[in-house]
N, C-alpha and C positions, 0 to 999 in steps of 0.2 A: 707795681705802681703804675698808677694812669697816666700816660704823657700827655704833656698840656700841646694843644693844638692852638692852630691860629687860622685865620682868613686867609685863602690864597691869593684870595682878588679874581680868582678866576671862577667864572660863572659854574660850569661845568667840571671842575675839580673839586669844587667846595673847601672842608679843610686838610691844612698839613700839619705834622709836627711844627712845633719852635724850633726854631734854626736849618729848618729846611728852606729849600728856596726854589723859585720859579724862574727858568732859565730859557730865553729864549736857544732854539738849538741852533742857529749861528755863532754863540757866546762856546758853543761845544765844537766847533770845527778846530780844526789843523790853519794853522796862519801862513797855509802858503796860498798863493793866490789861487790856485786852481782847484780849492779845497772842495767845491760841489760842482756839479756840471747833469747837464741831462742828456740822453743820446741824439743824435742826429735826426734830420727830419727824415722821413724814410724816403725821399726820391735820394738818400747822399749811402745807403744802404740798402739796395735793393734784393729780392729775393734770388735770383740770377746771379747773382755774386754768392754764393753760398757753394762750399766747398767740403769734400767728404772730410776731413780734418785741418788744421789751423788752429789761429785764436779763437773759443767760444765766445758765442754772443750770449748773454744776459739777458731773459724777456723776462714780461710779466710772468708767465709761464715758470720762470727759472728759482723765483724768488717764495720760499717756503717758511714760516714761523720757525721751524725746525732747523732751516737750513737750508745749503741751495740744491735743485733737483736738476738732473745731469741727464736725465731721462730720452727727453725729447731735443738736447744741444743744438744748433748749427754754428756751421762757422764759416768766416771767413779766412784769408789769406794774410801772413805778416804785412804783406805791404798794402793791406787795404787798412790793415789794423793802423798803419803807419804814420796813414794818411787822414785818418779818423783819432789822432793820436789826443785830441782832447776829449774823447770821450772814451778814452782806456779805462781800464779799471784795477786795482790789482787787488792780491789777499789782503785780508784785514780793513778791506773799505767797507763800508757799509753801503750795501743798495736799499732802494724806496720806490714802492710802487706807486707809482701816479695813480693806479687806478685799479679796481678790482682785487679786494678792495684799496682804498686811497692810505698810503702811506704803513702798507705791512709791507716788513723788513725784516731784512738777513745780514750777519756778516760773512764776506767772500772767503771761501777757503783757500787752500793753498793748495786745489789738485791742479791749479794749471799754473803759468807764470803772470798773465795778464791774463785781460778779458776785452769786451766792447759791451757797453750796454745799447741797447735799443731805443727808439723813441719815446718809450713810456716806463723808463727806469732812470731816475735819479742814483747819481752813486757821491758820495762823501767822505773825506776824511777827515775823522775823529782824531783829540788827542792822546788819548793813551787806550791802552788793552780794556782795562776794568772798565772803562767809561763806556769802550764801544758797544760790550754784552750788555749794561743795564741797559742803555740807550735802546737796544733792539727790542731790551722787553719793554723798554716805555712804551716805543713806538707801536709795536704788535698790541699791547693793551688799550692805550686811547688817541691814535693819532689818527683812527677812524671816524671817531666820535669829534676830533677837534673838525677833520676834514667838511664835515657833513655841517657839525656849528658852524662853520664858515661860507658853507654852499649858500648858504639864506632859502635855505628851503628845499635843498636840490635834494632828489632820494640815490641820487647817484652821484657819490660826489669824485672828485680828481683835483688832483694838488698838481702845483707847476714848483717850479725853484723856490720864487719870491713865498709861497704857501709854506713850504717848509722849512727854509729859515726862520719865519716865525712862530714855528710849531712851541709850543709851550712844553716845558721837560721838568719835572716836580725833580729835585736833587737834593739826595741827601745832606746833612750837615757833615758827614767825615766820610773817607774813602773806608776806612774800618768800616760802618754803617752800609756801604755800598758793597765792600765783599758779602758780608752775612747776608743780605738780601740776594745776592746770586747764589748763596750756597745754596740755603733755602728754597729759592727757585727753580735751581738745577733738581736738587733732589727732589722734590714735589712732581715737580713738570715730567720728569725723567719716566716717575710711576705713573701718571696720567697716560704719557704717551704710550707707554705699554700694554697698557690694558687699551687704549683707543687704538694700535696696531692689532692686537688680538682678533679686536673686535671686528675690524673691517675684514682681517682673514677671516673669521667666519661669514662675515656680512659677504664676502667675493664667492665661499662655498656655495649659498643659499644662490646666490646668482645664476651659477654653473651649473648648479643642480636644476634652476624652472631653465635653463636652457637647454639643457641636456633632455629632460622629459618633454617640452615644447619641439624641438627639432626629432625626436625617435616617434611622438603623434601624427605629425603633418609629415611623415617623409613614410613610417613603414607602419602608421596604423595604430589600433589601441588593441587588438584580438591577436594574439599569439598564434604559432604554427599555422602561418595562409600561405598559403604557394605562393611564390614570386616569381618576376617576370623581368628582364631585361627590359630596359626606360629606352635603351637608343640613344640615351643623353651620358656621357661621359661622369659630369659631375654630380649627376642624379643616383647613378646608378642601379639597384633593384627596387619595384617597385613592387608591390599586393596586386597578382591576378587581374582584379576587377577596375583598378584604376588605368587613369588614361594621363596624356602629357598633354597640355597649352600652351598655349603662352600668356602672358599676360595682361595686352593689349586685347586679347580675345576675350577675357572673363572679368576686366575690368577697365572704365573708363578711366585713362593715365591724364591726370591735370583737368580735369574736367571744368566744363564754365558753370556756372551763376549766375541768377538772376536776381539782381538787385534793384530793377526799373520800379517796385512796387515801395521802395522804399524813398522815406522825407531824405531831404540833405543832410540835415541832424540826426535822422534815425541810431541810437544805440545798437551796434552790433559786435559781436563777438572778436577779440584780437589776441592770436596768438603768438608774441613772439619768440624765436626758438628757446630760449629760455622755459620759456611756459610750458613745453610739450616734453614730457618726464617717462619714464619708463613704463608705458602702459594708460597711462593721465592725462591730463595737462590741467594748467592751473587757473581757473574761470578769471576772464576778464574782459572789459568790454571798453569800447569808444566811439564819438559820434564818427559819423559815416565818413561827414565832408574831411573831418582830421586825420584821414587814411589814405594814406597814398594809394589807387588805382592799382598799381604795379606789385603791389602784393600778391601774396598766393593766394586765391580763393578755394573756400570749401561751404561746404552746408551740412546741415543733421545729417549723422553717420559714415561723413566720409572717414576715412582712413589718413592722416598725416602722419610723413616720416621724413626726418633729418636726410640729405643728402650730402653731406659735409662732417669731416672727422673733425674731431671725436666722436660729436653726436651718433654719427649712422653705427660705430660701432657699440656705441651706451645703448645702443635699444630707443632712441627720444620717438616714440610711437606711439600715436595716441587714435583711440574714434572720439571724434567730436560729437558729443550729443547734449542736449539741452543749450544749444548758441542761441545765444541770445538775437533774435529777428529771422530765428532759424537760417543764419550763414555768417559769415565769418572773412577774415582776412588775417592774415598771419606771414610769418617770415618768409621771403625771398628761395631761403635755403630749404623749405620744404615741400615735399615729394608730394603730391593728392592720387588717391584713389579711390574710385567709385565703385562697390562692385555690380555688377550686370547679372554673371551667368556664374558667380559662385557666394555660398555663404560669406557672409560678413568676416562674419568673425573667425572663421577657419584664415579668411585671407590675414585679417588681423595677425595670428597666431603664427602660419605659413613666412611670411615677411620679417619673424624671428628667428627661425629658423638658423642653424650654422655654417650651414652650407651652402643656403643663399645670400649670407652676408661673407662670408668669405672669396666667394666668386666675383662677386659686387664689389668688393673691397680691393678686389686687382682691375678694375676699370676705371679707379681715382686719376684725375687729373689735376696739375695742377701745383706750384709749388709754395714752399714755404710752410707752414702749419695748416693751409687751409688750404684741402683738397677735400672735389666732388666726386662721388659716383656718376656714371654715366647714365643720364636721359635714354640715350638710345637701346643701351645694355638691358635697364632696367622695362622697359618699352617689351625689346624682343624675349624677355627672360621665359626661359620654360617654367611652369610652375606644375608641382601633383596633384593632378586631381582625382579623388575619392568621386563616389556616387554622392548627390547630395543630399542624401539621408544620413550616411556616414561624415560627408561633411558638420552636419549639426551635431552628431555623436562626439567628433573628435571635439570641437568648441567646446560642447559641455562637460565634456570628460577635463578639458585643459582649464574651464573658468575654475571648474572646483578645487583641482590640483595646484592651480598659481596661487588659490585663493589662499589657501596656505600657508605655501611662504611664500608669498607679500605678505602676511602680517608677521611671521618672523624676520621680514627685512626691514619692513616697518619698526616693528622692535629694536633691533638692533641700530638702525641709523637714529630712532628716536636716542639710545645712549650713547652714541656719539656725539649727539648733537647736544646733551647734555654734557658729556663730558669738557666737550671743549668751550662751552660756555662756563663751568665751573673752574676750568684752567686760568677761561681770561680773567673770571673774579678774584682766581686768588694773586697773578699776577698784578691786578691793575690796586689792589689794596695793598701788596708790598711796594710796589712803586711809586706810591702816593701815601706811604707814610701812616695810612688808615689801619693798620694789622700791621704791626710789629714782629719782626722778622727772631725767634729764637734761635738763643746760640747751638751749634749742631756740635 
């Protein structure tokens, strides 16, 4: 039998069941007074206060559809928690991300006793158990979408308190009604998830694998049984006969300048920000001149950009720039330029993924809290291999056709993910809104 539907009144919900209802989510808090709260401003929790165990802090970082990730923790001390005691947090609260995106949510476990949320996590309490899991699904399903209706246009949007008090919550007619939709969700989601775990463990193989064959090209060659030679370099170790050691600053210019005097004030040019720069890629885009801050990083056709800040330096975010638009470019603060001089491009390309030059690099990070650099000067003096440069273009070509490979099996793979989890949020956000009716299990 068809259930009869009605007007939500809300633009972007469209319809609900009869006797469902639209609820703002302050109508869904706990009545005690300190029922939402957001964390502190971050000069009142600084990085330097951070402690090898304590009470966990809560970031954006921490907050997962799934659940919360414990992965990357920090913490502080009870009595900074103590002192910060209105932005506690405990199990069964629900957190909300301000941002990135705006308003996914989780409810807090009960691995620790308390918590602290950070400046860009809202934490709340709900009135009962059943209320709080639908709510996470509501939230996770459209409170993106409400975030962004409300930016007036903004493509990045962020919620404050007052924003998500008046988040809109579609609510069943009967708690009966509200369990069968979380059974159903549970078990649905449950299989989704599994096969999207699957997935990325293969999608992690294919990674390991172009990195494993990228670092054994640029480090000991692509021609089996060649004599080898002691490097001299500790972390280098043996090297093919015929090649020799550098450095880096010798076969390539490190942050090199740009010439932009040829350009209007308005001239369109290439803007990368870290974001844009992907595993091998980056993602075209452009903006006038004068709307770019000077103090960016410059580059031009075919330089080499790379992440100098975790996560990224560890993701690979490495790109050559080619086809920029006014042939040059500005892009993020946070990234590395190099130009090469006195070796193949694309071998350096290649070389600079390498494992054991990102692991050496990676104990030169300074820096505290989540965001730590490689060192400028580290990377400046780095030895690098270098092949004859005829073999250098062999190893390139030998490595474009070998990644080319799988990149499109990673291609594939993240393309199903990326469906997957787009078919997870349809089926949530249509049990949650009453649009697909929830069968008894």
């Amino acid at each position: 039998m068809t259930r009869k539907m009605k007007d939500s009144g809300v633009a972007w919900i469209g319809e609900i069941p009869e006797g469902w209802s639209v609820l703002p989510f302050y109508a869904l808090l706990d009545k005690r007074s300190d029922a939402i709260a957001d964390g502190p401003f971050g000069s009142d929790m600084k990085n330097e206060e951070y402690v090898a165990e304590g009470v966990p802090i809560i970031q954006l970082g921490s907050i997962r559809e799934t659940g919360m990730d414990f992965s990357k923790t920090h913490y502080i001390t009870p009595q900074k928690a103590d002192i910060l005691k209105r932005h506690n947090a405990y199990p069964q609260n629900i957190v909300i991300a301000k941002m990135m995106p705006a308003g996914k949510a989780c409810e807090i476990p009960d691995t620790f006793d308390r918590y602290v949320i950070s400046a860009d996590v809202i934490r709340a309490y709900i009135s009962d158990r059943c209320t709080r899991k639908f709510i996470v699904y509501a939230l996770n399903s459209y409170a993106t979408t409400q975030a962004l209706f409300e930016s007036q246009g903004s493509t990045r949007a962020r919620v404050n308190i007052s924003n998500v008090k008046h988040f809109k919550i579609v609510f069943p007619s009967s708690s009966t009604y509200v369990e069968n939709i979380l059974i159903n969700l549970d078990t649905r989601c449950a299989k989704i998830d599994a096969i999207i775990a699957q997935t990325r463990e293969t999608l992690d193989e294919y990674k390991k694998l172009k990195g494993s064959i990228i670092t054994e090209a640029v480090t000991k060659g692509i021609r089996p049984g060649r004599t080898m030679k002691d490097s001299g370099i500790e972390w280098i170790g043996e090297i093919p006969e015929e090649w020799s050691v550098s450095k880096l600053k010798y076969v390539a210019a490190f942050e090199p300048s740009c010439d932009f005097a040829h350009l209007n004030e308005d001239a369109e040019v290439t803007y990368a920000p870290m974001d844009c720069v992907k595993n091998g890629y980056y993602i075209a885009q452009s903006a006038p001149l004068n709307k770019l801050s000077p103090t960016l990083t410059h580059f031009q056709e075919n330089d080499i950009v790379m992440a100098k800040v975790t996560p990224c330096f560890e993701n690979g975010n490495i790109a050559i720039m080619t086809g920029l638009t006014s042939g040059v470019g500005l892009g993020s603060s946070e990234l590395f330029v190099f130009r090469a001089t006195q070796i193949q491009n694309k071998y350096l390309f290649y070389w600079l993924q390498n494992s054991a030059f990102i692991e050496i690099a990676k104990s030169t990070m300074t820096g505290t809290g989540g965001l730590k650099r490689v060192s400028s000067q580290f990377v400046r003096n780095c030895y690098i291999h270098l092949p004859p440069l005829a073999e250098q273009h062999a190893i390139a070509d030998y490595l474009d056709t070998r990644c080319a490979k799988i990149d499109a099996l990673i291609a594939q793979k993240e393309q199903l993910i990326a469906e997957l989890e787009t078919y997870k949020k349809s089926l949530i956000y249509e049990y949650v809104t009453g649009k697909k009716e929830a069968p008894a299990l």
